[in-house]
Backbone as JSON Lines, residues from 0, in Angstrom:
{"i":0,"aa":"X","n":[43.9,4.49,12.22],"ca":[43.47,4.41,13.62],"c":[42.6,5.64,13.9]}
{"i":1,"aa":"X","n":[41.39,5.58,14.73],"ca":[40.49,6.65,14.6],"c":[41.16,7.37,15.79]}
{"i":2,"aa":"X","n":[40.49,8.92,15.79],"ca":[40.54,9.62,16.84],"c":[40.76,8.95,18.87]}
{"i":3,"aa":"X","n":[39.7,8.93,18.73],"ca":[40.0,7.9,20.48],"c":[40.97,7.21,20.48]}
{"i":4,"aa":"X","n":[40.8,6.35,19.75],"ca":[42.55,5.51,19.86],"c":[44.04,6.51,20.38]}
{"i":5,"aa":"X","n":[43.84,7.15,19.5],"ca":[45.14,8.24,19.25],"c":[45.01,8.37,20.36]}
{"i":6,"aa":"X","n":[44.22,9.33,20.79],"ca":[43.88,10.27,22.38],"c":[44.65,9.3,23.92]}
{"i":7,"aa":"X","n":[43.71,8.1,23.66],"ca":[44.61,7.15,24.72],"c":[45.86,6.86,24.32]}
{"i":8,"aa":"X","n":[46.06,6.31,23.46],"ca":[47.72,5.9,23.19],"c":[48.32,7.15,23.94]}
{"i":9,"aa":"X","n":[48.11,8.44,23.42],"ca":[48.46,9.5,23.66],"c":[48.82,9.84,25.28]}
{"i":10,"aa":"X","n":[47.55,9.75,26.04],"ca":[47.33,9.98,27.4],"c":[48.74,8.86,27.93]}
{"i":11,"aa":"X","n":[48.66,7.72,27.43],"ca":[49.42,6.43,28.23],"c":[51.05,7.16,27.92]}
{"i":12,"aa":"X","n":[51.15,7.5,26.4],"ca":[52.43,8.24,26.7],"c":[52.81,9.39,27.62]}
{"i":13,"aa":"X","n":[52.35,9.73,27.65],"ca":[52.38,11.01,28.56],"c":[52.21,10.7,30.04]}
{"i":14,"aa":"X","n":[52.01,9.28,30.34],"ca":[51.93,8.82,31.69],"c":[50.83,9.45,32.34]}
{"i":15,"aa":"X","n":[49.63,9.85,31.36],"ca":[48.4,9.92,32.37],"c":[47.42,9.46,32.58]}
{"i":16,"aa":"X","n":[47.49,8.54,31.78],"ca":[47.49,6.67,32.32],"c":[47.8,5.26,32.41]}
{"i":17,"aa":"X","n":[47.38,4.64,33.35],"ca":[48.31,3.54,33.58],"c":[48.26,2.33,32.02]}
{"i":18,"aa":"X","n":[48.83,1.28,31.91],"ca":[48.54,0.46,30.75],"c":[47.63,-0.2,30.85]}
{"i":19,"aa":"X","n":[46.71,-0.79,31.98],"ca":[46.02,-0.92,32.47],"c":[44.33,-0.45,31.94]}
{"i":20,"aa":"X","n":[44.58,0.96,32.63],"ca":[43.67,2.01,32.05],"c":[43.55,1.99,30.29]}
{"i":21,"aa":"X","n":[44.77,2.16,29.9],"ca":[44.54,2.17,28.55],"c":[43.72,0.9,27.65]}
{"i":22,"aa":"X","n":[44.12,-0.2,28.15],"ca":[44.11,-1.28,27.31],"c":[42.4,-1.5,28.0]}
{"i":23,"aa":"X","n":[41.76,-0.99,29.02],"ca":[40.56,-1.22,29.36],"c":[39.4,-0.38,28.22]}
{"i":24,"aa":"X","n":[40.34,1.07,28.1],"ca":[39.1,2.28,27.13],"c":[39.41,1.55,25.79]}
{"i":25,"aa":"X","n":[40.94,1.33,25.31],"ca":[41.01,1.1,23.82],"c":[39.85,-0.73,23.56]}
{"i":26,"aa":"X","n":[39.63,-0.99,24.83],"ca":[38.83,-2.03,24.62],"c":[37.33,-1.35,24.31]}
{"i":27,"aa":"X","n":[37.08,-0.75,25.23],"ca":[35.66,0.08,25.36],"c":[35.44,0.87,23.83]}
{"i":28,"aa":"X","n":[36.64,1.43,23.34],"ca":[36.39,1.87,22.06],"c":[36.18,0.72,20.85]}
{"i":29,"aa":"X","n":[36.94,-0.08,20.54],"ca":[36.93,-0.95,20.25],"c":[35.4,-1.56,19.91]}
{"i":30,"aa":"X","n":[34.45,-1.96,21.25],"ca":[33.25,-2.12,21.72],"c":[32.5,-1.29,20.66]}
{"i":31,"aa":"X","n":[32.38,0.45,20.93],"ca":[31.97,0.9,20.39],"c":[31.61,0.98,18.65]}
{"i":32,"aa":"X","n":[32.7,0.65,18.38],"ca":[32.8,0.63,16.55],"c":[32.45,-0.63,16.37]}
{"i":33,"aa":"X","n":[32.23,-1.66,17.17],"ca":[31.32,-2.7,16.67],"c":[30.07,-2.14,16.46]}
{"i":34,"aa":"X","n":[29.79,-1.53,17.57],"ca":[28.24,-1.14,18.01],"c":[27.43,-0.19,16.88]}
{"i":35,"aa":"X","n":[28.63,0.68,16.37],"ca":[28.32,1.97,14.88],"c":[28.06,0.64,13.96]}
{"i":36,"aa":"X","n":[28.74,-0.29,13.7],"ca":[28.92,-0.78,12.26],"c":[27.6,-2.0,12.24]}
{"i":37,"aa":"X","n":[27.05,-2.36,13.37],"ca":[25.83,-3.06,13.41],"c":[24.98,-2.22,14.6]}
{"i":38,"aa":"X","n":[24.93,-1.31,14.13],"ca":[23.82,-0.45,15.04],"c":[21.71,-0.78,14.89]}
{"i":39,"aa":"X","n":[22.1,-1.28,13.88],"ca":[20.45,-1.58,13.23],"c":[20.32,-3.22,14.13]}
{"i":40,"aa":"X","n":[21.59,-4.17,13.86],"ca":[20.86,-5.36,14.45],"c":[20.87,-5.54,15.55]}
{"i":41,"aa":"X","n":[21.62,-4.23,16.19],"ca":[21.44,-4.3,17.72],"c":[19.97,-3.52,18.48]}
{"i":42,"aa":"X","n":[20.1,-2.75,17.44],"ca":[18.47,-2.09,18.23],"c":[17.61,-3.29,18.03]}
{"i":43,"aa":"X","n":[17.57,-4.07,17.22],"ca":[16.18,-5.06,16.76],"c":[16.53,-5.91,17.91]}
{"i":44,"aa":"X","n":[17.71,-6.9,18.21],"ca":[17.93,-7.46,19.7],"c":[17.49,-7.28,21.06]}
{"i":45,"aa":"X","n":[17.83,-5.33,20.84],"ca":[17.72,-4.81,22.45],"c":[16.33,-4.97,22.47]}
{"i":46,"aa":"X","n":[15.8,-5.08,23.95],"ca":[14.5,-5.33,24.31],"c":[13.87,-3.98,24.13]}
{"i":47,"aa":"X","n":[12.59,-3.89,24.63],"ca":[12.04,-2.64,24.82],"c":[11.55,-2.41,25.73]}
{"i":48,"aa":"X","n":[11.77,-3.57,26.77],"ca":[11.4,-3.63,28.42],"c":[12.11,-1.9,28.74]}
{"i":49,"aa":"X","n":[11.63,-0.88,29.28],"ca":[12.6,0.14,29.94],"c":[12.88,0.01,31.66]}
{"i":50,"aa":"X","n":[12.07,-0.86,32.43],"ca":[12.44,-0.87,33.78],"c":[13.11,-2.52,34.43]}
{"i":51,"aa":"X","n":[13.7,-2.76,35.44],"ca":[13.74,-3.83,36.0],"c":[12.89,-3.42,37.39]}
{"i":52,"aa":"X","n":[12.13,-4.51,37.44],"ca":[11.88,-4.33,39.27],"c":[12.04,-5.45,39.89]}
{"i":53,"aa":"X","n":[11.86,-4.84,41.03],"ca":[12.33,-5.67,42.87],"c":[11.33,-5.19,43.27]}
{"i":54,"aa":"X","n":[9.88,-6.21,44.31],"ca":[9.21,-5.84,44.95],"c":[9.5,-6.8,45.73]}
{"i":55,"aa":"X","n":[9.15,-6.22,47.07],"ca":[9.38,-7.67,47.83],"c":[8.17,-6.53,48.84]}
{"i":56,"aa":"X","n":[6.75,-7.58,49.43],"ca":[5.66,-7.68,49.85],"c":[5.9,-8.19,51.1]}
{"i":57,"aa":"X","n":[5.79,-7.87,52.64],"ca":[5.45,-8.62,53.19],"c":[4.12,-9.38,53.78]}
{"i":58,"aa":"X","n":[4.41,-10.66,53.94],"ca":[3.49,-11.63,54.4],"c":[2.01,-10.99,55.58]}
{"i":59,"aa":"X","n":[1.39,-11.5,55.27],"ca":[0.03,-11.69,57.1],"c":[0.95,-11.98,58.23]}
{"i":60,"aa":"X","n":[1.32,-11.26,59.15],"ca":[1.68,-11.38,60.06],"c":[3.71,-11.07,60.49]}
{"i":61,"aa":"X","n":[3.47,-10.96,59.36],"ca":[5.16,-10.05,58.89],"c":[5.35,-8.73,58.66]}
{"i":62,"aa":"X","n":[3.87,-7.78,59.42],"ca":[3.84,-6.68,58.65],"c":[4.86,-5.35,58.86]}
{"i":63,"aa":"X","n":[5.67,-5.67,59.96],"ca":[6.65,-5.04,60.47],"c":[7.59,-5.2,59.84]}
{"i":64,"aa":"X","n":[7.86,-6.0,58.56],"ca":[8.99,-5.77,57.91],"c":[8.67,-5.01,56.78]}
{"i":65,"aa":"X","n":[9.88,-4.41,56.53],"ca":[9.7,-3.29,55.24],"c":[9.25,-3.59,53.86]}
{"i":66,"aa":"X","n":[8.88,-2.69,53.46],"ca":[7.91,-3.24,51.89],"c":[8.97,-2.75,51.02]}
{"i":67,"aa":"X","n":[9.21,-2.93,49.85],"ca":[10.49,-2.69,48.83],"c":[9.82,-2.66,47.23]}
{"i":68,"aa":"X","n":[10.03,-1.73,46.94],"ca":[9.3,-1.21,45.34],"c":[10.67,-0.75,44.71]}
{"i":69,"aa":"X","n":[11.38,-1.3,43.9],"ca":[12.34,-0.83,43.25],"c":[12.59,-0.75,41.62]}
{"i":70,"aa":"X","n":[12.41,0.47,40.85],"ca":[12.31,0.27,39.58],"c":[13.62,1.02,38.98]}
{"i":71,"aa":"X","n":[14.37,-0.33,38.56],"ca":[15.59,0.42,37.73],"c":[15.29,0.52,35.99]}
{"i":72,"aa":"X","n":[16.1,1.83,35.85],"ca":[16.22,2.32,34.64],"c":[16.93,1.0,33.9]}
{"i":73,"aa":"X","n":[16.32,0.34,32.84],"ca":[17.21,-0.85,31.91],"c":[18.66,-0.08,31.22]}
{"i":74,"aa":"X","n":[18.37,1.37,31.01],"ca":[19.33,2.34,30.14],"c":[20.52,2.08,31.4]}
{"i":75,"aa":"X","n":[19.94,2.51,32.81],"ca":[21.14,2.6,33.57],"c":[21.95,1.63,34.15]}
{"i":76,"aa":"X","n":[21.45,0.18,33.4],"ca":[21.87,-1.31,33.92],"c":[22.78,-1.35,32.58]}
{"i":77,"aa":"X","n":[22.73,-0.76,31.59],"ca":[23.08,-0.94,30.52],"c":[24.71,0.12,30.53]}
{"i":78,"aa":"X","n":[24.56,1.37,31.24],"ca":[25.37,1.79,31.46],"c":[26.38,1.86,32.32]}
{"i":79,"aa":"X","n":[26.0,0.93,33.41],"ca":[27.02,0.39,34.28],"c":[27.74,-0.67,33.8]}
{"i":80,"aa":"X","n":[27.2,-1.55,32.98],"ca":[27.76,-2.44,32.82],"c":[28.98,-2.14,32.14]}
{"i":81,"aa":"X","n":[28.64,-0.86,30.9],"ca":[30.01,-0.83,30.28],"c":[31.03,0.13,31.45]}
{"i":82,"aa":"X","n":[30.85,0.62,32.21],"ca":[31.8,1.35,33.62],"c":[32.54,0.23,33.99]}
{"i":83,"aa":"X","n":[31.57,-0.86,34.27],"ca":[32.83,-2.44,35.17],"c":[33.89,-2.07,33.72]}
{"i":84,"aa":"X","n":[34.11,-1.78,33.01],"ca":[35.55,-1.75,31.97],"c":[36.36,-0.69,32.52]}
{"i":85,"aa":"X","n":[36.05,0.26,33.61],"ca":[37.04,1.16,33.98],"c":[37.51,0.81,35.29]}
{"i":86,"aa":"X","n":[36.6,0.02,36.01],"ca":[36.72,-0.44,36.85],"c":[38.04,-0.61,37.35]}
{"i":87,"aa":"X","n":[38.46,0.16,38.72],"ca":[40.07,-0.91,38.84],"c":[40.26,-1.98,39.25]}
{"i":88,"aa":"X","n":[41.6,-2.74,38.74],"ca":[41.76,-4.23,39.23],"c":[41.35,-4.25,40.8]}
{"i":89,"aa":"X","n":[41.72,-3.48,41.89],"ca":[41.72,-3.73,43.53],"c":[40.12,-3.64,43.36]}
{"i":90,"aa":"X","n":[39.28,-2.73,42.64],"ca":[38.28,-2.65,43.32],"c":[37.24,-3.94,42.59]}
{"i":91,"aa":"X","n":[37.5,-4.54,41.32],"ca":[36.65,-5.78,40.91],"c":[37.06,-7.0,41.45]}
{"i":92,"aa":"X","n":[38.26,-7.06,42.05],"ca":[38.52,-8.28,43.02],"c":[37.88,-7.8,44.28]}
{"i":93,"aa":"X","n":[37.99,-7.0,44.99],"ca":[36.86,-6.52,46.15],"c":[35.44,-7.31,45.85]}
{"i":94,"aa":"X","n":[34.74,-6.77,44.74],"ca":[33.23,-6.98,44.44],"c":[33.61,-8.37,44.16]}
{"i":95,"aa":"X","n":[34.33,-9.03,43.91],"ca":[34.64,-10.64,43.47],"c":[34.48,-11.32,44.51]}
{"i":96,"aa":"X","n":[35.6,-11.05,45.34],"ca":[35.33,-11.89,46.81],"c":[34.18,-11.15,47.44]}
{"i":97,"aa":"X","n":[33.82,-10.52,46.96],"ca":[32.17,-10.09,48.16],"c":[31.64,-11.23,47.62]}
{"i":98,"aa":"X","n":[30.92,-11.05,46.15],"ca":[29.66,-11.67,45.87],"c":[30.78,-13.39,45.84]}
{"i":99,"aa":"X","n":[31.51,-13.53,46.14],"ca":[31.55,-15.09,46.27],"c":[31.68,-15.6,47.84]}
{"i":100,"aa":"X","n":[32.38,-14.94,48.79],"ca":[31.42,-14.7,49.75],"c":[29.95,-15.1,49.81]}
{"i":101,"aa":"X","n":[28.88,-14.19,49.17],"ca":[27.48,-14.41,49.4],"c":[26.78,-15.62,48.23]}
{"i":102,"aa":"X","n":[28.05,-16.48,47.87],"ca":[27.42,-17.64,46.72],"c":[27.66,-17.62,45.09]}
{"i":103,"aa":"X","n":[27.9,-16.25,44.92],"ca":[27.83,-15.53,43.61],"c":[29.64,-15.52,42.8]}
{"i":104,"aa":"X","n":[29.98,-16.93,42.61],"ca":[31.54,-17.17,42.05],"c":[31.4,-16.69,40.35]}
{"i":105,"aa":"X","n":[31.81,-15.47,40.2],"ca":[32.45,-14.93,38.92],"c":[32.74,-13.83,39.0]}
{"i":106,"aa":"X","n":[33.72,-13.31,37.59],"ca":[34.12,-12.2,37.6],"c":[33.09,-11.01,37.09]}
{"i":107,"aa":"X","n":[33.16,-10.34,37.88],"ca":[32.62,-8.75,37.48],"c":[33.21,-8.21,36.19]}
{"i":108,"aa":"X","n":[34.9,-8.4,35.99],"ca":[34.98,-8.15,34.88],"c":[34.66,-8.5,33.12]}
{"i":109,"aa":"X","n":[33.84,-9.59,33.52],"ca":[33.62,-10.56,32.47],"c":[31.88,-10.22,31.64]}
{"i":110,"aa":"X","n":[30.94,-9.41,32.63],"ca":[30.14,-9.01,32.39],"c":[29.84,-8.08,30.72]}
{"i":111,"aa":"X","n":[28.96,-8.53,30.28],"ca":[29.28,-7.77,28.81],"c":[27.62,-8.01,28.6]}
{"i":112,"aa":"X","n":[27.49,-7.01,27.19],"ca":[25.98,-6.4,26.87],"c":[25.14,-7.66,26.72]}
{"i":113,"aa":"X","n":[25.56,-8.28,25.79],"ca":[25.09,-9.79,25.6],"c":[24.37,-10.27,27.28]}
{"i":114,"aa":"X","n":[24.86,-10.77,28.04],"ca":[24.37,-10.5,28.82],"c":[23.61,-10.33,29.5]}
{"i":115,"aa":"X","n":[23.3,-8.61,29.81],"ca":[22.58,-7.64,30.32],"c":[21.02,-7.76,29.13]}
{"i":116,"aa":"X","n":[21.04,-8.06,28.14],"ca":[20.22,-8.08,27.13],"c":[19.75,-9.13,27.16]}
{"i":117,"aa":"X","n":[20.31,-10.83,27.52],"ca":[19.33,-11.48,28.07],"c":[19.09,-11.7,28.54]}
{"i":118,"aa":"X","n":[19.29,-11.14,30.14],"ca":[18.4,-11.14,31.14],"c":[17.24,-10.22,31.42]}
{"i":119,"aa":"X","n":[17.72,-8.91,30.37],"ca":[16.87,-8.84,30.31],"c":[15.38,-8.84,29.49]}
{"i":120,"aa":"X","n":[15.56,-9.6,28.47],"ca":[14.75,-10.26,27.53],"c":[13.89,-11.48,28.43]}
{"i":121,"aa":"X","n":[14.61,-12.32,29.35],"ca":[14.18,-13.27,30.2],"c":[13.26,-12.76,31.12]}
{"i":122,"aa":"X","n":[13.89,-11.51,31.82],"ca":[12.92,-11.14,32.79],"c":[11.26,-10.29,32.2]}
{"i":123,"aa":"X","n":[11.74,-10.06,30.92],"ca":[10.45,-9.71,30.23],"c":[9.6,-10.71,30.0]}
{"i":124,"aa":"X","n":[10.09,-12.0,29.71],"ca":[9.04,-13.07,29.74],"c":[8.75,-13.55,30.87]}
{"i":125,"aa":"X","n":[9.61,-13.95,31.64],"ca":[9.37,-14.46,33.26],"c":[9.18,-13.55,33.79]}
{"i":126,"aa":"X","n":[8.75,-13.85,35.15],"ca":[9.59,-13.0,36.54],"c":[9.83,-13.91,37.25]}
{"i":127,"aa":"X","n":[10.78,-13.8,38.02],"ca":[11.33,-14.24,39.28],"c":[10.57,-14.04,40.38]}
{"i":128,"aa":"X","n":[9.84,-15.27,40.76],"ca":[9.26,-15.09,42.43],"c":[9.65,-15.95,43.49]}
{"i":129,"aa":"X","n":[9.54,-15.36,44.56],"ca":[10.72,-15.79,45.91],"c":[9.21,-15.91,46.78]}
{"i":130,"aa":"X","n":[8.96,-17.15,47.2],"ca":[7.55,-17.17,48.35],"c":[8.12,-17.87,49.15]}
{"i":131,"aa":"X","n":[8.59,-16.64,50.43],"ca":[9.55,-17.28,51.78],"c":[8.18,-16.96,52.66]}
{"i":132,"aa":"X","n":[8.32,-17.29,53.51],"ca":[7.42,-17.29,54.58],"c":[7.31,-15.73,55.29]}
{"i":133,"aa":"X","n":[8.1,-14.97,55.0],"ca":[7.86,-13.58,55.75],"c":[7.97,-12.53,54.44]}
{"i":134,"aa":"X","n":[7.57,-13.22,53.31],"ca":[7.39,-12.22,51.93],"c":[7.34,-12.86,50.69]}
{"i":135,"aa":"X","n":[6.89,-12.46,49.95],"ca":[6.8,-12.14,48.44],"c":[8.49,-11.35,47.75]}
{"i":136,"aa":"X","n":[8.81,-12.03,47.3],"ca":[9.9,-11.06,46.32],"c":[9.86,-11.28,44.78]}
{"i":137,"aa":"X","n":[9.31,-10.41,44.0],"ca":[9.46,-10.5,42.83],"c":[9.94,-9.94,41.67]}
{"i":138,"aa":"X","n":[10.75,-10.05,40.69],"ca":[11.99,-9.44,39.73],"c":[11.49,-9.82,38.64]}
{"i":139,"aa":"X","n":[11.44,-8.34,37.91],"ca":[10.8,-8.82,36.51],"c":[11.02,-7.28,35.54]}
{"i":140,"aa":"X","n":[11.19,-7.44,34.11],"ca":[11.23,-6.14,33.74],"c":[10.07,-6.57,32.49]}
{"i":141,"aa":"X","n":[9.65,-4.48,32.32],"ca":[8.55,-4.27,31.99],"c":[8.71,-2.94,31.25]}
């Protein structure tokens, strides 16, 4: 059993963290030593897109609504995603019933690289355009 392993097992004995907690990092580690042992066929997978964007334009006669230029880091979409694994249970059922609430039925915890890698591979070939009547919105990485 490697180092990290130990460390959590360790922490959970010692009650300084929950089983919970544990069984989320020894997953995240876990993750990781896939990631060492095919590190080559994952770089050839990962895209080389580095940004996502959100512009949203408004229309002739919409000009009073706000203009929106948003360029996310792909590294930092990549690094949240593995955080939803620390995530606590109260707070990914929170974000659960939000986004199903707003239409969006799944779990947050279910999110994984796979994924994040083809959307954003997709949005490198596509983009997403939204032509509502009071704007332009368009999502695309680059």
């Amino acid at each position: 059993m490697d180092e990290n392993k130990n460390k959590i097992l360790q922490m959970l004995s010692e009650g300084k963290i929950s089983v919970e907690e544990a069984s989320r990092l020894l997953y995240l580690v876990g993750e990781e030593s896939k990631t060492d042992t095919s590190d080559n066929s994952i770089r050839k997978s990962k895209s080389n897109a580095k940004y996502l964007y959100v512009k949203v334009s408004p229309k002739e006669g919409h000009q009073d609504a706000e203009r929106v230029n948003v360029r996310i880091p792909v590294s930092l979409v990549r690094a949240g995603m593995k955080l939803t694994a620390l995530m606590p249970p109260e707070v990914a059922d929170n974000v659960n019933k939000a986004m199903k609430d707003k239409g969006m039925g799944f779990d947050i915890r279910n999110l994984d690289n796979n994924f994040i890698e083809q959307l954003v591979n997709a949005l490198k070939d596509e983009e997403i355009e939204i032509d509502s009547e009071e704007a332009l919105i368009k999502v695309y990485a680059d």
